[in-house]
N, C-alpha and C positions, 0 to 999 in steps of 0.2 A: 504493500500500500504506500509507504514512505517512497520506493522507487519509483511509482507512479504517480505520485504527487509532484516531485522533481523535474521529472518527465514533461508533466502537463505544464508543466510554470514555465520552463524552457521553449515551448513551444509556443507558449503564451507571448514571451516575452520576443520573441523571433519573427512573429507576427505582427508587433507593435509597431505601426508607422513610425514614431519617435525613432525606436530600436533599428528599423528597415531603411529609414532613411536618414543619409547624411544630411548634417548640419550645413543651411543653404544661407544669406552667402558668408563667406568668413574672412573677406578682405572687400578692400573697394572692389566695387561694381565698373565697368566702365561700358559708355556708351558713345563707339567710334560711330561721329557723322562726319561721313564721306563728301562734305561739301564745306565750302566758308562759310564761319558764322553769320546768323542774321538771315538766314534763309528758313525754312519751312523747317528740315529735319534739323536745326539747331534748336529754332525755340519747341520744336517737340522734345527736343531729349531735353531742354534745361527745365524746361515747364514740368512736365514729368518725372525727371532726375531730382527732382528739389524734395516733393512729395515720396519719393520712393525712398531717397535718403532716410526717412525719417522712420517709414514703412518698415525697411529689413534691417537699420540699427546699423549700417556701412555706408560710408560715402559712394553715391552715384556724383561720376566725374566725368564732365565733356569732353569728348575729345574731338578736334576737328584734324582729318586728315584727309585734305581734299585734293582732287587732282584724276586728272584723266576720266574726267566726267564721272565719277565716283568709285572706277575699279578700283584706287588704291586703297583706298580704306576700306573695301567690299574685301580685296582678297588678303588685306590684313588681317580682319574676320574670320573669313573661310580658313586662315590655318592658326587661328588661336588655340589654346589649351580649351577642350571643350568641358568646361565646368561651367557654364552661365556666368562666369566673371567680366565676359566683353562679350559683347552684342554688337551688332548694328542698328543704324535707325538707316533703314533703305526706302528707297522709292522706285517711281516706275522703269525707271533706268536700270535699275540691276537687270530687270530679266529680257532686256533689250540690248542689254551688252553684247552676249553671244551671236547676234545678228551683223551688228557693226565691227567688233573687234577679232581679228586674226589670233586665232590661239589662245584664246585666255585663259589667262591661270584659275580659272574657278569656274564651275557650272551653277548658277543661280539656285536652279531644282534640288541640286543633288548635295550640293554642298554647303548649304544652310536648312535651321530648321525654322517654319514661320513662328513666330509665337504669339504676336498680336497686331493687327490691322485698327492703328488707332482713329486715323481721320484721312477724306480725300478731300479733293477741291477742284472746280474744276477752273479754265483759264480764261483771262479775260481777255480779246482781242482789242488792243489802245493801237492806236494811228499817231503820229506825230500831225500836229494843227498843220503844218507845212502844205501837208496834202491835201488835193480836194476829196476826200472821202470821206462816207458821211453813216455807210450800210456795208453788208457785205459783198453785196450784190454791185457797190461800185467799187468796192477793190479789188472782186475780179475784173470786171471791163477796163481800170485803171492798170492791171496789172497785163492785160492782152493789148492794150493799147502803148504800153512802154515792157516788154519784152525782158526781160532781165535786170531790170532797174527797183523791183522791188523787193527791199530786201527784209529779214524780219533774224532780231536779235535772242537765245535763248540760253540757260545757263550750262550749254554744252550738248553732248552729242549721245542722240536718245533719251533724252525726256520728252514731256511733256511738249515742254514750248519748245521743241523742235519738231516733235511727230507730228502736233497736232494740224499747225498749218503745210505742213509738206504733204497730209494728208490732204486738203481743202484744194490745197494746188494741183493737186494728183486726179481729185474729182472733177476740178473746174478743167481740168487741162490747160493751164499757165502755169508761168515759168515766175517760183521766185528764188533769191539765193538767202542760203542761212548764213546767218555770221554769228557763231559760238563763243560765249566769254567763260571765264572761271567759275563764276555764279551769277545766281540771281540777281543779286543790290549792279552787277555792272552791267548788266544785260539791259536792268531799266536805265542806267545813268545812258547808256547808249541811244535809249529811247529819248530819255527829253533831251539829250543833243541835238540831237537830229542825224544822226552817225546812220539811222537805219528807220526804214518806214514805219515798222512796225513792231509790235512784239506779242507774242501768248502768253503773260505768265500769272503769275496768281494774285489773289486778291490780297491778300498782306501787301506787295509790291507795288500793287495798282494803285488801288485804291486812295491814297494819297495825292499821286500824280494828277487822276484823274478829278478832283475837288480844286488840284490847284491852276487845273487851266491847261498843265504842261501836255497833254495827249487827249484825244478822243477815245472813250469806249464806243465800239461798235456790234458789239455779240460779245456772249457768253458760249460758254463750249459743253455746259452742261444738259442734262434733260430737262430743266427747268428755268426760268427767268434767277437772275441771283438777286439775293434777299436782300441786298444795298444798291443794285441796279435796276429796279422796276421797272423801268423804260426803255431798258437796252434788253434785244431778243435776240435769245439765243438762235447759232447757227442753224441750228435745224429748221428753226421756223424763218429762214430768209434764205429760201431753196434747197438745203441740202437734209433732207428729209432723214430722222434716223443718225443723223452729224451726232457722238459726244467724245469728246475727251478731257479724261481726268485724271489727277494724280493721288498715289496711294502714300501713307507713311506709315510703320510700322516698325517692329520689334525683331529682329532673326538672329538667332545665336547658330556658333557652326552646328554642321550637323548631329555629330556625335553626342551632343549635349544630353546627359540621361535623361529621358522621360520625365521623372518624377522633377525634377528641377525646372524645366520649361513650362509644366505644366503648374510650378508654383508660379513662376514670371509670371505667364498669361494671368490668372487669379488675381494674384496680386495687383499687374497695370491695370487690368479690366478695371476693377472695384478703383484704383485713384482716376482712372479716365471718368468714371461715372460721378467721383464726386463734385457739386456743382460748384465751388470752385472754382474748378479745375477745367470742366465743363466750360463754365464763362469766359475763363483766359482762353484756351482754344478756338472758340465761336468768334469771341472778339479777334482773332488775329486773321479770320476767316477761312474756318476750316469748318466741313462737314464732320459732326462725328460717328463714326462705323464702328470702335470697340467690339468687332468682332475676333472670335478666337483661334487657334491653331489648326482645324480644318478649315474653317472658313478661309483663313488665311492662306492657305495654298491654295487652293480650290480659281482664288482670284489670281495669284500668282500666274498660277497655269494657264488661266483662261489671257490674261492677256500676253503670255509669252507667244501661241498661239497665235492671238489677234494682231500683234503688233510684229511678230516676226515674220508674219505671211505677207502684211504690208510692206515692212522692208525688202524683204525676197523681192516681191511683185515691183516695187516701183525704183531698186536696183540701188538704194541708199548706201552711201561706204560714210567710214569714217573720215571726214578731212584732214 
């Protein structure tokens, strides 16, 4: 009976998630975003990072390693110690890398795991005042009537605000040319120079510009009218039926990360994405929130690696 008591407690105690699983995290957290600060995947990791900090009792610390449209810091990632001690904060561009880049050192799919899909957003189409455009519908005509003169500025190669109008040009059949910066904040400074006609990029970015006179909104790139832009209609409803694009930001630790530790991140981000707080600084910077979790999170991966890499294939995109 005494054997069996021993027996059963051991097995008890084996059983005991406490006992089953290691102690998560036990040094600073870091969260590599693969672009310059003051962009989207910045104030999500610091916004986020601040509150988490507090969450698992270890410093979450930024790190910005940007470059080569975000594969540096992507495949800094993909060969970290896989303990959930360094993440990424990625965007639509990781899984569009493969498309553009020869040989890269990382596969998006395979060598990260997703663990939370916090907020997208979609793009805002701004005109420099320069130009006479007013719709979308004259910046194609504008764009078929001057031939390779229009040009549109994004923070690099394979996002967002480079697919989405290469797409638009693709459908309209004119010709514009991208011209790629470091990031976002230079892509806009390019805009109210007037260095380039135009740009796609997000409403943190925009939205300023456009109150202060410096560019025209003309569309939205989402399924819907955007909820600081009433007046301005989205692409699909100014000919291009079914038109959206949008960008994703989230959480992906490499792949090998155990189960049971991913599976605390998501839990954990979920619950600080949801509190209103937290909530309101992300609305206010002008994000959608998605807070959805680790299936879902690949689920969208995959579909737009899919979406977006059939695009590139089809309409013959390289890297510049």
């Amino acid at each position: 009976m005494h054997r069996r008591h021993l027996l059963a407690g051991a097995a008890a105690l084996t059983a005991s998630p406490a006992f089953a699983q290691p102690r998560w995290p036990t040094r600073p957290v870091r969260l590599v975003v693969p672009f310059p600060a003051g962009g989207p995947a910045d104030i999500c990791a610091r916004v986020l990072g601040e509150r988490l900090t507090t969450v698992w009792g270890q410093p979450v610390v930024t790190e910005n390693r940007a470059g080569a449209g975000g594969n540096i810091g992507a495949d800094l990632v993909a060969k970290a110690v896989p303990d959930g001690h360094t993440m990424l904060i990625a965007a639509l561009s990781l899984v569009t890398a493969p498309f553009l880049v020869p040989n890269l050192s990382f596969d998006p799919l395979r060598d990260f795991a997703p663990v939370v899909e916090v907020f997208d957003y979609p793009m805002v189409v701004a005109v420099h005042p320069s130009v006479p455009i007013r719709s979308v519908a004259e910046l194609i005509d504008y764009a078929r009537a001057h031939p390779g003169e229009v040009t549109y500025s994004s923070s690099g190669v394979g996002n967002t605000g480079h697919l989405a109008p290469a797409l638009l040009a693709h459908l309209a059949g004119v010709e514009m040319t991208h011209v790629p910066f470091p990031g976002a904040a230079q892509a806009q400074t390019a805009l109210i120079a007037g260095q380039v006609t135009m740009a796609f990029n997000n409403p943190l970015q925009t939205m300023p510009g456009i109150r202060a006179g410096q560019y025209r909104a003309i569309g939205v790139t989402g399924d819907t009218r955007w909820r600081d832009l009433p007046d301005v209609p989205t692409v699909a409803e100014q000919g291009f039926p079914g038109f959206r694009a949008s960008s994703w930001m989230g959480f992906l630790a490499p792949a090998a990360t155990p189960d049971a530790i991913t599976a605390q991140i998501e839990r954990d981000t979920r619950a600080v994405v949801a509190e209103s707080g937290v909530t309101a600084r992300l609305l206010a910077a002008g994000f959608e929130i998605r807070n959805r979790g680790r299936a879902d999170f690949r689920r969208q991966m995959e579909a737009d690696s899919a979406l977006w890499g059939g695009f590139i294939r089809d309409a013959g995109i390289r890297m510049e």
